[in-house]
N, C-alpha and C positions, 0 to 999 in steps of 0.2 A: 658742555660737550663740544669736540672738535669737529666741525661741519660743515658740509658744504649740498645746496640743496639746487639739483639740475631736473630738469623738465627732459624727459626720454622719449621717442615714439618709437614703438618697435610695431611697423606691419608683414603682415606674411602674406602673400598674395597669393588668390585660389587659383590652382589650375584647373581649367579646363575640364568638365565632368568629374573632379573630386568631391569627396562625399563627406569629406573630413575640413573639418575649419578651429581655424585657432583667432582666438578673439584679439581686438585690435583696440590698442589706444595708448592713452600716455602713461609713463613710469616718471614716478616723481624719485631721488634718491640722495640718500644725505648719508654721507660718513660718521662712523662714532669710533674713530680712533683712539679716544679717551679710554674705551671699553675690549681694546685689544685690536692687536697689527691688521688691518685689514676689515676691520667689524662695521656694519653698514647696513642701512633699514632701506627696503624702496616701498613705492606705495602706489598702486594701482585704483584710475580712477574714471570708468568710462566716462569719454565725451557726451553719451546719453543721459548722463545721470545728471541731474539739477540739482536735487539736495540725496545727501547721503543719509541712508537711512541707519547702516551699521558697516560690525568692517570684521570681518575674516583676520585674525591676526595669528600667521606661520611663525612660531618659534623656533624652527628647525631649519632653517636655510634662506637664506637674504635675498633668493630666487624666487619663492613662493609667488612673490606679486604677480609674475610672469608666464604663469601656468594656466594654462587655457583652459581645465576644468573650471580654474578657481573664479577665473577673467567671466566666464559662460555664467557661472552662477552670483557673481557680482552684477553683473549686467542687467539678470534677469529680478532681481531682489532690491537695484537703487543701493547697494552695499560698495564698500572700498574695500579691497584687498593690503595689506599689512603685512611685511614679509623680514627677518630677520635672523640673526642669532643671538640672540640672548637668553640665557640659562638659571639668573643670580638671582632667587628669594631672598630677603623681604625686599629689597630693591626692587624688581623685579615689575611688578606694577606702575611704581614711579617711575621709571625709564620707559618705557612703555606708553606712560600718559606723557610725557614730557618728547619722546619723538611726535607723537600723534600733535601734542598744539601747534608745535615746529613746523608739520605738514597745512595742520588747520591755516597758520598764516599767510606759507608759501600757493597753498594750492586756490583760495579763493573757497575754498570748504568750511568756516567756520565751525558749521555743525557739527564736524569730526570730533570736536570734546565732546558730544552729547549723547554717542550713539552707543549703542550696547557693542560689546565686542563677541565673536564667536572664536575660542580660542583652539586652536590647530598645531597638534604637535603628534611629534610622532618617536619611537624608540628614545633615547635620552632628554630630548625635549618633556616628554609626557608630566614626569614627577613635579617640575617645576611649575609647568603650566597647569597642570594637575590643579595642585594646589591653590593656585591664585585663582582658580577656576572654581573650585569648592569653597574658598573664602568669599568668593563678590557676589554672589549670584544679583543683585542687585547691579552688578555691572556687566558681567558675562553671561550672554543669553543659552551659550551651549557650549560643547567641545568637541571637536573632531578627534580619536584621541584612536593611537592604533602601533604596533611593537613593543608595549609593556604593558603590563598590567595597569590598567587604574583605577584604584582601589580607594574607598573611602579613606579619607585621611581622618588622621586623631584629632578631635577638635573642631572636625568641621564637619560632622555627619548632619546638623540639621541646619547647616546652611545649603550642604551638599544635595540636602533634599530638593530644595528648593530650584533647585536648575538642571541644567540636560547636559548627560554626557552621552556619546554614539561610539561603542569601542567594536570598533572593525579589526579581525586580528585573524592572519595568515593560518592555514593548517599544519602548514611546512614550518612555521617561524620558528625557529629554535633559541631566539633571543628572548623567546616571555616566559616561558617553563623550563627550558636547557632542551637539550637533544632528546633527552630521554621522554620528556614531554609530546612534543611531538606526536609519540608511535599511537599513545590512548590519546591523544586531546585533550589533555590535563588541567588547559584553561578552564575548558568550557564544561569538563567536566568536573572539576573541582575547585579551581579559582573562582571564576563567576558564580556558582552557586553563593560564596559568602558575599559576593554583591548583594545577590538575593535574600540571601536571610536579615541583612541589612536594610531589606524594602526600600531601594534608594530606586527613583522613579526612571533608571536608565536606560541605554540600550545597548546591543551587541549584534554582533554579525560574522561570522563565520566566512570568508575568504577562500572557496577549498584551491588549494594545491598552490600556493601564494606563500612565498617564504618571507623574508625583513625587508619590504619593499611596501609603498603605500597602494600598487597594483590600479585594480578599480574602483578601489574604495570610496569613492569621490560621490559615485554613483547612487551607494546606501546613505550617506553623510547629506549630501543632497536630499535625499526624499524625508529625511530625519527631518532637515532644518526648514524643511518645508512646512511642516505638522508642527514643530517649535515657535517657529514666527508667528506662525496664527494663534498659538494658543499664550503665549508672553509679550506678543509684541502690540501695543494698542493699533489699531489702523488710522489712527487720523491726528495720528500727536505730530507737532511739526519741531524736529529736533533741534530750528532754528531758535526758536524760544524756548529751550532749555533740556537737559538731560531727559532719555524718554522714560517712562517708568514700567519695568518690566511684572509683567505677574510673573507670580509662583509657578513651579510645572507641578501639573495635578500629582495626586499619591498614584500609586498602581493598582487602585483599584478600579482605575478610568484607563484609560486607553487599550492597547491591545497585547497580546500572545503570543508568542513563534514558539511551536513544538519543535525542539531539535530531533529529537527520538524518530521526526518522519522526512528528515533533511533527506535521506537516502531514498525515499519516494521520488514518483515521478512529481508529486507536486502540494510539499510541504503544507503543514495546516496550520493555521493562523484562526482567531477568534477576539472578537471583546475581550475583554478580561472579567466580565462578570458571567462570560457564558463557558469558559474556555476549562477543558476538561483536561489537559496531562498535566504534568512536572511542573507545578510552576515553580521549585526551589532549581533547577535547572532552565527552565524557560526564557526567554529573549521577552523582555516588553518593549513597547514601541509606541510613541506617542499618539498615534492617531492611523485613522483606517488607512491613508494612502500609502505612509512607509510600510506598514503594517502587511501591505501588499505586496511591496515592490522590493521585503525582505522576504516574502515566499519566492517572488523569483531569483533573488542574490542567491538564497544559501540553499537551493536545489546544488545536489553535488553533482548529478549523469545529467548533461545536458544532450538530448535530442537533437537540437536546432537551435538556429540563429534568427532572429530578423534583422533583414535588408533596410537599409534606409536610402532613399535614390531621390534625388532633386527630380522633378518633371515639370512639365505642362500644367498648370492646375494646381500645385502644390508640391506636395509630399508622397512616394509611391512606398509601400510598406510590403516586405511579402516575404519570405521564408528561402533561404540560404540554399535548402535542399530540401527535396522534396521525397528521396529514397534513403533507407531503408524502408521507415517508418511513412507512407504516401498520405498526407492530412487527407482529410473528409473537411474539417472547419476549421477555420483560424480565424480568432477574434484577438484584436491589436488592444490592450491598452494603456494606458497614462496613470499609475501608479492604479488608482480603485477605481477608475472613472474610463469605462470602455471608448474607442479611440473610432473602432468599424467591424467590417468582418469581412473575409476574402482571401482568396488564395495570394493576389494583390488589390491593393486598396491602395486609391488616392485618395487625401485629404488634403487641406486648405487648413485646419486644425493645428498644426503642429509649425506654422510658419512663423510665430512670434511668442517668445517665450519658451519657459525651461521642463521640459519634461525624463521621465523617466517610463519609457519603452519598453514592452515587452509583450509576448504572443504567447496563449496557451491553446493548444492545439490536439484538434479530437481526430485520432488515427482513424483511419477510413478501415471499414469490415477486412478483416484478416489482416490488417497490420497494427492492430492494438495488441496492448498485454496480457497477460492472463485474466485480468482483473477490467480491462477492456477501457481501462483509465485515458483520463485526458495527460498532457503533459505541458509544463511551461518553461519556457526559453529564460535565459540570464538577459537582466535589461540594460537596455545603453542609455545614455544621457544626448536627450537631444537640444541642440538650443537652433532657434531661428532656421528648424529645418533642415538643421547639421549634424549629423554623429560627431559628440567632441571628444577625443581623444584624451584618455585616464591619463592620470600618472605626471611624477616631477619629469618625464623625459621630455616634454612639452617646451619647458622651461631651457633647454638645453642653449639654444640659440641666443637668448641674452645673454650667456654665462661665455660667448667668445670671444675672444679679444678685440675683434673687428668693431664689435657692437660696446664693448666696455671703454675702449681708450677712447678717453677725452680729446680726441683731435681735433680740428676744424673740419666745417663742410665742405671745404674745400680737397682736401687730405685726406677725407675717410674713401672716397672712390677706389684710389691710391691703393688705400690699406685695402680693401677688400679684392680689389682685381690680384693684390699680391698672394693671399690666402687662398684664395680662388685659385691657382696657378700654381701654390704647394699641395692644395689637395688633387693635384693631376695622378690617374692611376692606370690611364691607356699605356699602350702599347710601350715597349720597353728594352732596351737591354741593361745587363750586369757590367758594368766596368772596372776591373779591379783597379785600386788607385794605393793601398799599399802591399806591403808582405813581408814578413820576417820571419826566417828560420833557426836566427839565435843562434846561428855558428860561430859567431863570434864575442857576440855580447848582445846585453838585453835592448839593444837599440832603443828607439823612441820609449821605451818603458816605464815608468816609473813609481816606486813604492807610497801608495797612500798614509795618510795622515793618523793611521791606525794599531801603527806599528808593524810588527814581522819582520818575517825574512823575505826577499828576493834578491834572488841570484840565477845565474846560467849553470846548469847541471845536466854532463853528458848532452850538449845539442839541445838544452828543453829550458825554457823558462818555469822555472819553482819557485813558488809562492806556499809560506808556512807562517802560522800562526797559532799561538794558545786562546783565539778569541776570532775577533771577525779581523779579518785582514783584507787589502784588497792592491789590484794595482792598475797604473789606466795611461791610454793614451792621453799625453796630455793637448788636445786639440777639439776641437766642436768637428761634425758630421754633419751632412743631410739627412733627411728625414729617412726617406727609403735608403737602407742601408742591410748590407748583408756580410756577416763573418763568418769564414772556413777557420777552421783549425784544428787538429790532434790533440786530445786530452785525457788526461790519464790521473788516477789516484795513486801515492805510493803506498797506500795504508792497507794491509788486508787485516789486521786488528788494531788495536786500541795500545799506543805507546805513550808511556807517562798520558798525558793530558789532550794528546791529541789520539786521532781515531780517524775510520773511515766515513769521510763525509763528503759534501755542494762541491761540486765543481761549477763554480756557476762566470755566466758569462751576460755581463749588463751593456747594453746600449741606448742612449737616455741615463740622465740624470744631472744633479746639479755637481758642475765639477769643483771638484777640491771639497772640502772642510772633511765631516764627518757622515758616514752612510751616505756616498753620493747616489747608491739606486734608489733610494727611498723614493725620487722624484724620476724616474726610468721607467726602463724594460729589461726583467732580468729573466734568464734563461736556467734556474736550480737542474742541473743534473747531478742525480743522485743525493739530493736534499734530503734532511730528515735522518742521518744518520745511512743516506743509500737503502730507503724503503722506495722512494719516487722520484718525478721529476718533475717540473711543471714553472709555466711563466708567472713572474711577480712583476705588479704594475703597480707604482707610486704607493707601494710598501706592502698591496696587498695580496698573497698566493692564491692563486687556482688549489682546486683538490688535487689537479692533477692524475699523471698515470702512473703505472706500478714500472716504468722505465729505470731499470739501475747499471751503474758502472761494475765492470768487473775488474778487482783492486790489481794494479799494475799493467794494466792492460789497453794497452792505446786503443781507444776509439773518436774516429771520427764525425764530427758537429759541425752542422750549419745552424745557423740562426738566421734571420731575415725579420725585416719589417716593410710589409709596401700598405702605403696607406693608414689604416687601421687594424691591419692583420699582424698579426705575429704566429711565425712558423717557428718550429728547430723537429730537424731529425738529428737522428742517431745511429751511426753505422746505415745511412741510406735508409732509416724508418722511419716514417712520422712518429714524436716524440709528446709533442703539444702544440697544441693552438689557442690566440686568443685574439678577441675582437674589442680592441679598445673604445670603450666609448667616448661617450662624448665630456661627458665628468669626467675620465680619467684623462680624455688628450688634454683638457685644459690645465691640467696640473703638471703635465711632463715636461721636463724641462730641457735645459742644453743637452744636443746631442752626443756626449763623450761613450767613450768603450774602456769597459774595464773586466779585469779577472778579480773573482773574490773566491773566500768560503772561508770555514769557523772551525779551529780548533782539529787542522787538516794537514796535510801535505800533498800538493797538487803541482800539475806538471800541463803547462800546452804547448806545440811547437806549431811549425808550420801556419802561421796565423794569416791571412789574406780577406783586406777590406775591398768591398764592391759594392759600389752606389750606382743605383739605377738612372740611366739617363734615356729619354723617349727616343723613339727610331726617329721621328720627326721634331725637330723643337717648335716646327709650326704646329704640330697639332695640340700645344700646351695654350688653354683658353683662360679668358681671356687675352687678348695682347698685352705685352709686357708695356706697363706705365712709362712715359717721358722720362730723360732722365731730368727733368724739369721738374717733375711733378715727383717723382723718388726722390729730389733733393728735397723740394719742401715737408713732405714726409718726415722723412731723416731729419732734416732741425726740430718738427717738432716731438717726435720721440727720444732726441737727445735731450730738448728739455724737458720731458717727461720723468726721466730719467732724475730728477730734481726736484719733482712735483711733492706736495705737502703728506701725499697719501699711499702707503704703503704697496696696494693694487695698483695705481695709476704707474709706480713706481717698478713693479716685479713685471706687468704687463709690458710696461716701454723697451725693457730690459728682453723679455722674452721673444719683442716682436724684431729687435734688431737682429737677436740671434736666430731668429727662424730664416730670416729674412736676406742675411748680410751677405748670401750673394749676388742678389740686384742691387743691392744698396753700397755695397762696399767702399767704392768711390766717395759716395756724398758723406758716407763714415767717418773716414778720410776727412775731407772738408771741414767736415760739422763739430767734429772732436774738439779741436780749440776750443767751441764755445761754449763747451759742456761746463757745468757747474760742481761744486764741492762732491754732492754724490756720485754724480753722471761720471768726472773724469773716471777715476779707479777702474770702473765698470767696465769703461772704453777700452782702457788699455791693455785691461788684462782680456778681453773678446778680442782686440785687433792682434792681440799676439798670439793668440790659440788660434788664429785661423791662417 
């Protein structure tokens, strides 16, 4: 395999009275280029830990390591985090073991070959990891497993037996059942059951109102592999002297219960499994009393209330969100089955080391109980070291920026960050128009994409037609905050030969020239879908959108805009759509270009005028602007970056001059000579777009 294995530290520093923490240490990460453009394992390994006991291994995203649930529950278990993409049974395990020895030599871990893995995957990940998961049980202690069904496989049902899978799965998810799924719950109410009749010793968890997203699932997955550990994993085997040896996970006639049928209670019922009285051809098992608990509080659907987590004096202060509609009489805190205190607020000293799962059942005070004058319990959070730690891959977001990914020196990455820092400026502002073309003469700067069609000037209007996707663009890179006017109009009010009324769409972003340069943008579909809707598409993928459509022949008036992470467009002076880019998607967008598209159309814009934002003050853009001492050093090493072995080190160097290249432009200038075989092209075709 093609590799290259670097030593990371990414810390996040607490502010000040925050209640939320993201776990801190080194990221070990090595290239598998061999295994596709871009393809890369990293591997998380707290400084606390001495020997590693096991390892969480993400088959869904090369980020994972960097996820603070994951990091919190590493930390607290002596486990390493494992994070990647790879997909490919029967390989699939051997690649797998063969990154992990690679790490075992680099990180000072040997024991890394020895240690059971818990394998973590999620929507397309699932099947493969699936599999290799119900194949080892002798290697794989468990699975985090959630977006598709995971179903006993053919072949492996009594090895399958033998180890633990946790399938956490959305209400909303329309990716495990289809849409239709959804409306009855067709997993849970028909898929899982043949889990069930298969007596496979697993578990499940319900998510409510959680669509294709891994949400807070972290939370139930945690209290699972809590109850796992203990009952598979030896307590005193030292994985330095050899692989550890996992027990079996007992049959289901040991552990516990979950009634779904009382999810819709205030507070679901759970039991043994030799005591436990509904469905169990529908029922959730769960390996031991504490998840068993802490899945009564996951898949309560009406939640009442919250518990507070507050750093204090003394400890930990615990106490309830809100205290009206419903006014507590008693709240008792606890820690999966093992009560925490009792109080309206409660300090403990309990919760300052180590990994828990939180939550508060709570007994309404006279005349604000129910009919039935029941208790109620709250959804639990994950606490580590006295922290609420924040769910979910969004956590992860922050390794995944360029600042933190280019390989630069430490001298040069300050450079880089005060630059980024300083394009994500979003105070105070005006619009400055910088072009405009009316098309009274000719199609000016315009020109026809790589995708064929027509463009031409028709009566004062730029016309763009095609039997397919056509497009056409300016040919030059933009800044980020950018805003387009223009008049645009459909000629189509039915369906001629092969074309019809359709997209008048208008992108800004994406990668210029070849084929579909919005794929990697911000495009603005007016009257998309044949002119049912309208709505923004961001690096290929559409909003629902709203029922916004053109009327065919009929000029109307569009603005589109991007400042920051927003995207606006009206229509005729009316909000049209909005969208807030995240943080996955801005790391994906690419050069700033403007184009016209649509499919199998005849469309018309005139009147077009670009306007980039620039601050009332350029003093008030923070950080100060870098030396240009220090932008030149910068700039050499990005342009040789630009040359670098690794596809990423290669798109990033690339993306950060074009973000970049108007403080930099100068030393671009400079630097270009010394660019190499890839690098020059690169150059010359950014220094003439700009």
């Amino acid at each position: 395999m093609n590799r290259r294995l670097c030593g990371l530290s990414f810390l996040l520093c607490l502010i000040a009275g925050a209640t939320t923490a993201r776990a801190a240490g080194p990221i070990w990460q090595t290239y598998l280029e061999d295994k596709g453009p871009g393809q890369k394992a990293r591997l998380y390994i707290s400084p606390e830990t001495k020997v590693v006991r096991g390892i969480i291994v993400d088959y869904g995203s090369p980020h994972g390591a960097d996820r603070a649930d994951y990091q919190a529950f590493a930390q607290a278990h002596d486990f390493a985090v494992l994070s990647t993409l790879l997909r490919w049974p029967p390989e699939l395990k051997q690649n797998i073991e063969k990154i992990i020895a690679d790490f075992a030599q680099q990180t000072g871990h040997p024991e890394l070959v020895n240690v059971p893995w818990v394998n973590e995957a999620f929507s397309r990940s699932v099947n493969p990891a699936g599999e290799l998961a119900q194949k080892n049980p002798d290697k794989v202690l468990a699975m985090m497993s959630g977006g598709l069904p995971n179903n006993p496989r053919d072949g492996a049902t009594d090895t399958g037996k033998r180890m633990f899978i946790m399938n956490v799965i959305g209400s909303a998810d329309p990716f495990v059942t289809g849409p239709e799924g959804v409306k009855d719950l067709k997993y849970f109410n028909e898929v899982w059951p043949k889990t069930r009749e298969a007596n496979m010793p697993w578990g499940c968890a319900i998510q409510w109102f959680a669509g294709h997203s891994h949400g807070t699932s972290m939370v139930m997955h945690a209290a699972a592999l809590r109850d796992v550990i203990n009952l598979r994993m030896p307590k005193d085997h030292d994985p330095r002297t050899g692989p550890t040896p996992l027990k079996d996970i007992p049959s289901t006639d040991a552990g516990w219960f979950g009634d779904i049928a009382t999810w819709d209670q205030t507070m679901p019922a759970i039991a043994p499994a030799k005591d436990f009285k509904g469905d169990k051809t529908k029922a959730h098992w769960l390996p031991g009393s504490y998840s068993a608990h802490v899945w009564r509080s996951y898949v309560v659907k009406n939640v009442l209330n919250e518990v507070s987590v507050k750093t204090v004096s003394g400890g930990v202060e615990l106490s309830l969100t809100q205290t009206a509609p419903r006014a507590p009489e008693l709240v008792i805190y606890y820690d999966g089955d093992v009560e925490i205190g009792r109080g309206l607020k409660f300090v403990t000293s309990k919760l300052d080391k180590g990994l828990y799962c939180v939550y508060a059942i709570v007994q309404p005070a006279a005349g604000f109980a129910d009919a039935a004058g029941s208790p109620y319990i709250t959804r639990p959070l994950l606490v580590h070291n006295g922290k609420v730690i924040e769910l979910g891959g969004q956590t992860a977001a922050p390794s995944q920026r360029p600042e933190n990914l280019l390989e630069v020196s430490d001298a040069a990455r300050p450079t880089l960050k005060a630059l980024y820092e300083r394009a994500a400026y979003s105070g105070p502002g005006n619009w400055v128009e910088k072009y405009s073309e009316d098309f009274s003469k000719d199609a000016g700067a315009w020109q026809l994409g790589t995708m064929g069609g027509k463009l031409e000037v028709v009566d004062g209007a730029l016309q763009l037609e095609g039997e397919g996707q056509v497009y056409a663009h300016l040919p030059r890179d933009w800044p980020r905050d950018i805003a387009v006017t223009y008049r645009a109009r459909n000629m189509l009010d039915a369906a001629e030969g092969k074309l019809g009324p359709n997209d008048i769409c208008m992108y800004i972003g994406g990668a210029a020239g070849g084929l579909r340069p919005w794929r990697f943008g911000s495009a603005f579909h007016f009257g998309v879908n044949g002119n049912t809707r309208s709505a923004w598409q961001v690096n290929g993928e559409t909003d629902a959108g709203d029922l916004v459509k053109f009327t065919p022949k009929q000029w109307h008036d569009v603005r589109i805009e991007r400042i920051n992470r927003t995207l606006t467009a009206t229509v005729d002076g009316k909000p049209a759509a909005t969208h807030i880019i995240s943080d996955g998607e801005a790391r994906e967008l690419k050069t700033k270009t403007i184009g016209l598209y649509t499919v199998a159309s005849r469309v018309q814009i005139d009147d077009v005028k670009v306007f980039i934002r620039e601050p009332k003050d350029p003093a008030d853009i923070k950080p100060a602007l870098p030396t240009a001492e220090a932008r030149a050093a910068l700039t050499a090493e990005l342009v040789a970056l630009l040359d670098a072995d690794f596809i990423e080190q290669r798109t990033l160097a690339e993306a950060a001059l074009t973000e970049h290249i108007g403080p930099l432009k100068d030393a671009l200038v400079a630097a270009a000579p010394n660019a190499g075989k890839r690098g020059t092209p690169v150059l010359e075709k950014m220094l003439k777009r700009r």
